[in-house]
N, C-alpha and C positions, 0 to 999 in steps of 0.2 A: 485262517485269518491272515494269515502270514504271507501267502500265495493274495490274496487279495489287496494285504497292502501294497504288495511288490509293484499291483499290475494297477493299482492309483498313480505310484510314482510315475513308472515307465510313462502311463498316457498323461501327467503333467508334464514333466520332461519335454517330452514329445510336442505338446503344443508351445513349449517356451520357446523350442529351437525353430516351432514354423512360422509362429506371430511375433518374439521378443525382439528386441531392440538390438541397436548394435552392438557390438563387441566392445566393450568397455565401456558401458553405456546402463551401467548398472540399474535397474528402477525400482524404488521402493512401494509394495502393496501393503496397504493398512487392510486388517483382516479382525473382524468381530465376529462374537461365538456367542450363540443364545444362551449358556452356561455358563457360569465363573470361570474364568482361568484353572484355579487351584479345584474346578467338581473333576470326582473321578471317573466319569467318565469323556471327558477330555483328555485322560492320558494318553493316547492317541494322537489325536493333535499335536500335540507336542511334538511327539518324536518325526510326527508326519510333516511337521512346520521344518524341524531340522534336519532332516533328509533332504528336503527338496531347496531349503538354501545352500545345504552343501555342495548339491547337485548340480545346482544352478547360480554357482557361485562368478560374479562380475555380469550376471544376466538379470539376474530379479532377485529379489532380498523380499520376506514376505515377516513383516511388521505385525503380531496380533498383539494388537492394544490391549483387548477385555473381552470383557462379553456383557451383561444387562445393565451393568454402572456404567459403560460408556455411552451403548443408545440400547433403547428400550428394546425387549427379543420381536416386539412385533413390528416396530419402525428400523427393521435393519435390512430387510430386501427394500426397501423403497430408500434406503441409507444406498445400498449397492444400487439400485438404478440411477440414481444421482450422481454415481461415481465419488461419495462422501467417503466411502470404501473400496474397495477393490474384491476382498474374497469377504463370503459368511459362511458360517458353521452354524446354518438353523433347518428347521422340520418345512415338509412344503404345507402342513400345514400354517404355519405361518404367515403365510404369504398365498392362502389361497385367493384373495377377492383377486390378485393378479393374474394366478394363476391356479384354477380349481384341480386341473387335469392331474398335473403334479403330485398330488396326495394320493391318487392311485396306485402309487408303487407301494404305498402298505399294503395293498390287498394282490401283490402281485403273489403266484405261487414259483418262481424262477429265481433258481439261483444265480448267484454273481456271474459264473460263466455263463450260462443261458441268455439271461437280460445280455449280454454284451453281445452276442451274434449280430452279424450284422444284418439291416431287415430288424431289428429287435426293440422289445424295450426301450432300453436305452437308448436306442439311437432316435427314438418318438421322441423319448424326455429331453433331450440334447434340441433337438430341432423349434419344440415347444419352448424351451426357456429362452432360446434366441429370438424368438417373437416379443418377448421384453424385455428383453436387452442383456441375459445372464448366458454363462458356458456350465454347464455341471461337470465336474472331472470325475466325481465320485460319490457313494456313500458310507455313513459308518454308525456305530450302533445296530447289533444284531441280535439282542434279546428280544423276545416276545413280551407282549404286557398281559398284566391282570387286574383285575379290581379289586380293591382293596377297603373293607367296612369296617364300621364300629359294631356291628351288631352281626350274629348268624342269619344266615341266607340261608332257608331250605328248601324253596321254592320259588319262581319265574317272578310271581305277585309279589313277591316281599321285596323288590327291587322298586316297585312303584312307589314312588312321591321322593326316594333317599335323595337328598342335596350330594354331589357329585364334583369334587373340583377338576374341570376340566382347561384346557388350553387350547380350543379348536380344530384338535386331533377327534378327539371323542364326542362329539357333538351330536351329531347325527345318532352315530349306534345309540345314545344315554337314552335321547328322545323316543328311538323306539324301544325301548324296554321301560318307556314311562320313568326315568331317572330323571333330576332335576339337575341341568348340567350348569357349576357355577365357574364363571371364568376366575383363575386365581391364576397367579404368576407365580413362577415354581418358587421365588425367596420368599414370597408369603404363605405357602401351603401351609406348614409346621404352627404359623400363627393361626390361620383360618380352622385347621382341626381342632386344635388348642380353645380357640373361640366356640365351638361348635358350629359355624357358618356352614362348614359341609359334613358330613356323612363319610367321608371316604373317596378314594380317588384312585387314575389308572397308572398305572407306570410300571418299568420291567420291575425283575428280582434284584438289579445292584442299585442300593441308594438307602430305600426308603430306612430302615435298620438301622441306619451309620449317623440317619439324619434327625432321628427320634417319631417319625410319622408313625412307627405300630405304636407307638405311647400310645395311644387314641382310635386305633385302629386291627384290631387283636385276630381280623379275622380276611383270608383273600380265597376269594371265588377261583378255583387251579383251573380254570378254562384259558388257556390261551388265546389273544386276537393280536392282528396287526404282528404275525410273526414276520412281519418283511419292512423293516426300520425304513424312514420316511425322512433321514437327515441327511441333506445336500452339503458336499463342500460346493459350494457356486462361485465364481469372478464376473465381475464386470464383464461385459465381452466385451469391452473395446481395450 
């Protein structure tokens, strides 16, 4: 993980010193995160946000305001293509009607160094996000997910009709296995279980525990999917 953030830097860096402004000529980027500031899995961020202003100190200064209290997680690529933003910290599923291709990096089998070859992956993803108007420098988030019930699962069919809180990552897979996918926004999960409005929902192993979702959900299917995270730091390309 370490070697991976190393080699986010380097190629931010890298792009500062062949696009960024002049020499004393400092420019402020306003940057939102589909996630609160304070989730822990944004720790990262953090440390990633202050590296690369130290790094790039009188060249770019990278401002992260919030994340879903400043603009909502699904109106934030179309916040960056408007240049309302500058960088975001969201999944491509969020932003698929822009961009559908993008979300195939959860199903990619390639690791960090693999995808980067060049000819690669990545440099598809790169090419692709520039068709509307983003740079991807990186991604982060590298747990697998699982799904997560109220009730035991022992068989394929006992999945049919469960209400499912989804976020447009899982859509598709729920639909085939006959799952009812309901859109919830991650601050309202905790309520919607609570309500009974869903059944259970997908997400890795850090969170849900910290956050009370097993109250209501006592039981997860140990089948991993989507072992290859789907969240872009992206900029504006201009």
């Amino acid at each position: 993980m370490k070697r991976i953030f190393i080699i986010w830097l380097i190629t931010f860096v890298g792009i500062v010193f062949l696009w960024g402004p002049a020499r004393g000529a400092e420019r402020q980027l306003k940057a939102v995160s589909f996630l609160p500031k304070n989730h822990q899995l944004c720790a990262m961020i953090h440390v990633w946000v202050k590296r690369v202003n130290e790094a790039c100190k009188g060249t770019i200064r990278i401002n992260w305001v919030g994340g879903p209290e400043v603009i909502p997680p699904f109106e934030q690529a179309t916040a960056l293509q408007k240049n309302v933003v500058q960088v975001a910290f969201i999944p491509a599923a969020y932003y698929r009607l822009l961009l559908p291709e993008a979300d195939a990096i959860s199903l990619s089998k390639y690791d960090f160094a693999e995808a980067r070859k060049p000819g690669g992956l990545w440099d598809f993803m790169v090419e692709r996000h520039k068709t509307i108007g983003m740079m991807p420098v990186g991604t982060w988030l590298y747990d697998p997910f699982y799904l997560y019930v109220n009730r035991p699962i022992k068989h394929l069919k006992d999945l049919k009709g469960l209400k499912m809180r989804t976020a447009a990552k899982y859509d598709k897979m729920m639909k085939k296995l006959d799952i009812i996918p309901v859109t919830v926004q991650f601050s309202e999960t905790y309520t919607a279980l609570q309500r009974g409005l869903v059944d259970g929902f997908g997400w890795t192993t850090l969170g849900p525990r910290q956050w009370g979702w097993l109250d209501y959900c006592k039981y997860v299917i140990d089948i991993a999917f989507y072992t290859r995270q789907n969240t872009f730091m992206i900029f504006n390309l201009e």
